[in-house]
N, C-alpha and C positions, 0 to 999 in steps of 0.2 A: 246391518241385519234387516230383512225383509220385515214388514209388519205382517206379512200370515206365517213368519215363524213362529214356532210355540214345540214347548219340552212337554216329555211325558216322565215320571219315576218308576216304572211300573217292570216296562221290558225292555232288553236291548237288542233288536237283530242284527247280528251282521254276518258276513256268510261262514257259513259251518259253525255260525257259533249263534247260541238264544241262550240271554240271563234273565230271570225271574228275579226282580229286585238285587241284582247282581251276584247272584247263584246262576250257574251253567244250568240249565232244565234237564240236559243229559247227565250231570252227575247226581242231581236230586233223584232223578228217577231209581228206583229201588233202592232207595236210604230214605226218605220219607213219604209219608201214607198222602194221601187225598184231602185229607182234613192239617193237614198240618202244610201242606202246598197252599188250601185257600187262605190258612191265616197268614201265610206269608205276603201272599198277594192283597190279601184286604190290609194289612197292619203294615205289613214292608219288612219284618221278621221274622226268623223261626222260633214256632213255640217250644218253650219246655219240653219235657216230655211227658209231664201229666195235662198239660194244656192239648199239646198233641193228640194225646187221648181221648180229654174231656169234647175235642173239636169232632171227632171222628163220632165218639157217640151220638153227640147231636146232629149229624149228617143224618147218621142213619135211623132217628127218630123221626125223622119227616119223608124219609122216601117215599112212603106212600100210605095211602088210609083207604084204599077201596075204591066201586066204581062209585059210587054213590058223589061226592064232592062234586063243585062247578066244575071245577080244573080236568077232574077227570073224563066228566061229563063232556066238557067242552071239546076234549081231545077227542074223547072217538066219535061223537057227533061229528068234526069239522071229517075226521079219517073216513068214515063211511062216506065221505061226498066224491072219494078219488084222490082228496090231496095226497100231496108226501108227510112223511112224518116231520120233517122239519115245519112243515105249517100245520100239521093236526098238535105238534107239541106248542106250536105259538101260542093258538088258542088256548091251550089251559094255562099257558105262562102268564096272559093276557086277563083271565079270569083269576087271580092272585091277586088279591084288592083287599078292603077293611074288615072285609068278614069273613073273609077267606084265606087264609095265611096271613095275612097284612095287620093283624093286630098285634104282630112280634115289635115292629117300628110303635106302634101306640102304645103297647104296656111299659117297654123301655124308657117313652116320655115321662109314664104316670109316675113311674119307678126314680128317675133321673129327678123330676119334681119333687118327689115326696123326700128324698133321700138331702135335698137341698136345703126343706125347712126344719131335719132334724137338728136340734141343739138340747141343751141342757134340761127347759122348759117343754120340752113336745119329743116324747117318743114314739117309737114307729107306730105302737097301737095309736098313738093320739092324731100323727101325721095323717096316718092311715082313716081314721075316723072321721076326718075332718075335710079333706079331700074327696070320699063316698057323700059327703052331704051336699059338698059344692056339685058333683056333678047329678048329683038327682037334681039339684035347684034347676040346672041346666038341661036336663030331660039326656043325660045322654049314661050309657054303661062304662063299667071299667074292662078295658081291651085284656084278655090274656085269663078271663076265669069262667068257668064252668064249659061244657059239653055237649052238646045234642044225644052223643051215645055214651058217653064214659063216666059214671059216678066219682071214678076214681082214678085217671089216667096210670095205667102202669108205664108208660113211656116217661113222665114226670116222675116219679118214685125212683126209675131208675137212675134219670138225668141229676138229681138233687144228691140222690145217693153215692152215685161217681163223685159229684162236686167236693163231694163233705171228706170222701175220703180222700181226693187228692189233696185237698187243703186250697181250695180254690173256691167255696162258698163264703161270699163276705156280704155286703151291704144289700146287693142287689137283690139276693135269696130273702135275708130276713125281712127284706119290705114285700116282699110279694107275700110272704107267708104271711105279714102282720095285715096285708089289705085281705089276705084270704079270710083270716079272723072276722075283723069285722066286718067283711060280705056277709058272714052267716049270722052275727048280732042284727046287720042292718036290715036284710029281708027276710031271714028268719029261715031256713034252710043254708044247707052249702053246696054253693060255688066254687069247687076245685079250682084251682090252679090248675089250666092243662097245659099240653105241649108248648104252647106259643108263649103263654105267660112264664113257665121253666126257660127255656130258650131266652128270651126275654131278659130275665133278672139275672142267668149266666151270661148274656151279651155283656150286662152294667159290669157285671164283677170282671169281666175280659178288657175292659175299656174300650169297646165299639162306641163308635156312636151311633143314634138312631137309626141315623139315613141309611145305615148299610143294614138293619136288623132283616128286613125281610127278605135281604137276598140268598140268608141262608137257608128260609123256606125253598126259595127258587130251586137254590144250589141242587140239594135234598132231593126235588121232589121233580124235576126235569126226568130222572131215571125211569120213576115209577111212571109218568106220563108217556114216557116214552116205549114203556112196559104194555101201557094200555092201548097206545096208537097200533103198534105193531100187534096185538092180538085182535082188535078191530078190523084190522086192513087184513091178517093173515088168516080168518076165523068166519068171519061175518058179512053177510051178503052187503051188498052197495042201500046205500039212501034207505037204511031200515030205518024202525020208530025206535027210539033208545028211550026204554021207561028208565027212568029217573031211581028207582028203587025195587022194583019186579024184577030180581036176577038170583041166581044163587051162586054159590061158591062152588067149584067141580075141580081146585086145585088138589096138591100133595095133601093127605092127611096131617096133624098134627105130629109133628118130629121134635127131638130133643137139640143140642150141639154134643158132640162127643168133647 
């Protein structure tokens, strides 16, 4: 065997024929959704079918938050220069970092931590208490809590809410909720839990590990960038000034689902 041989588990091509962890891609298609394709591919499995579910909602919890974020920013900033949309979406892929999506990979560590010195002697409020004091010692925040716009993320309320009722809330929820607790004893206000931290403590309960946490932001929210490139390139003169927060909203009114 050559030494630059090397295996992948992932896909198989061969001609007329693509398996996805040893599913045919042509017969997955229209028998499972999008969220239930990436858990196959990230885990090597098919989910349940409330996992299924619970994957799909949190896709679509992150597709997008408006022009205002880096990522978004960054896409029709690079799109106003001429690019294509495959490099006006890089840039905001590329702006998906620790304070920008990227805290899903951080609160899952906090989360996987905390979850490691529960025992008989230290419950989650105490785990939790005690790990908010190490990291002030440290001068740094806990990744995955509070908002710039949202007091109360309704994206999280619904993702926890799915959880509880497919029966797929275990460890990783009630530490997030118990670091939630005492964010508001320790600085004296509260710090939601928002999207990334929800996201986050359902990754733990999924058994992801870390490394893969913020690719589901990616996943998510590639659409919405891609949303933005194309209305920049298809709307908006070349090389404008893109304020940062001076825009308003000129979409569909408020609609129900039937």
């Amino acid at each position: 065997m050559s030494d630059l041989r090397w295996s992948t588990a992932i896909t198989s091509v061969q001609p007329n024929e693509l398996r996805l962890r040893g599913y045919r891609i042509d017969e997955l298609m229209g028998c499972v959704t999008f969220g239930q394709a990436v858990y196959l591919a990230l885990k090597g499995e098919l989910p349940s079918p409330g996992v299924g579910r619970l994957m799909d909602a949190m896709l679509v919890s992150s597709i997008d938050h408006g022009a205002t974020p880096p990522s978004a920013l960054a896409t029709r900033t690079v799109a106003s220069t001429g690019a294509t949309l495959s490099a006006s979406v890089a840039a905001g892929v590329l702006a998906i970092n620790r304070y920008h999506g990227g805290a899903i990979e951080g609160c899952m560590q906090l989360l996987l931590g905390a979850i490691d010195r529960l025992d008989a002697n230290h419950s989650p409020a105490q785990v939790a208490s005690e790990m908010l004091t190490e990291l002030k010692a440290q001068k740094k925040r806990a990744p995955g809590f509070g908002h710039r716009i949202h007091t109360d993320d309704p994206r999280t309320k619904r993702l926890l809410t799915l959880a509880e009722e497919l029966g797929i809330s275990s460890q990783g929820v009630k530490m997030a909720r118990a670091f939630e607790q005492a964010l508001e004893k320790s600085v004296g206000r509260r710090l939601p839990l928002n999207v990334d931290g929800a996201l986050a403590a359902l990754l733990v309960d999924l058994d992801f590990p870390p490394e893969l946490g913020n690719a589901f932001f990616i996943t998510a929210r590639v659409t919405g960038l891609a949303a933005h490139a194309y209305e920049e390139i298809a709307g908006q003169r070349p090389m404008r000034h893109i304020h940062p927060t001076d825009h308003e909203y000129d979409g569909p009114t408020p609609r129900e689902l039937e």
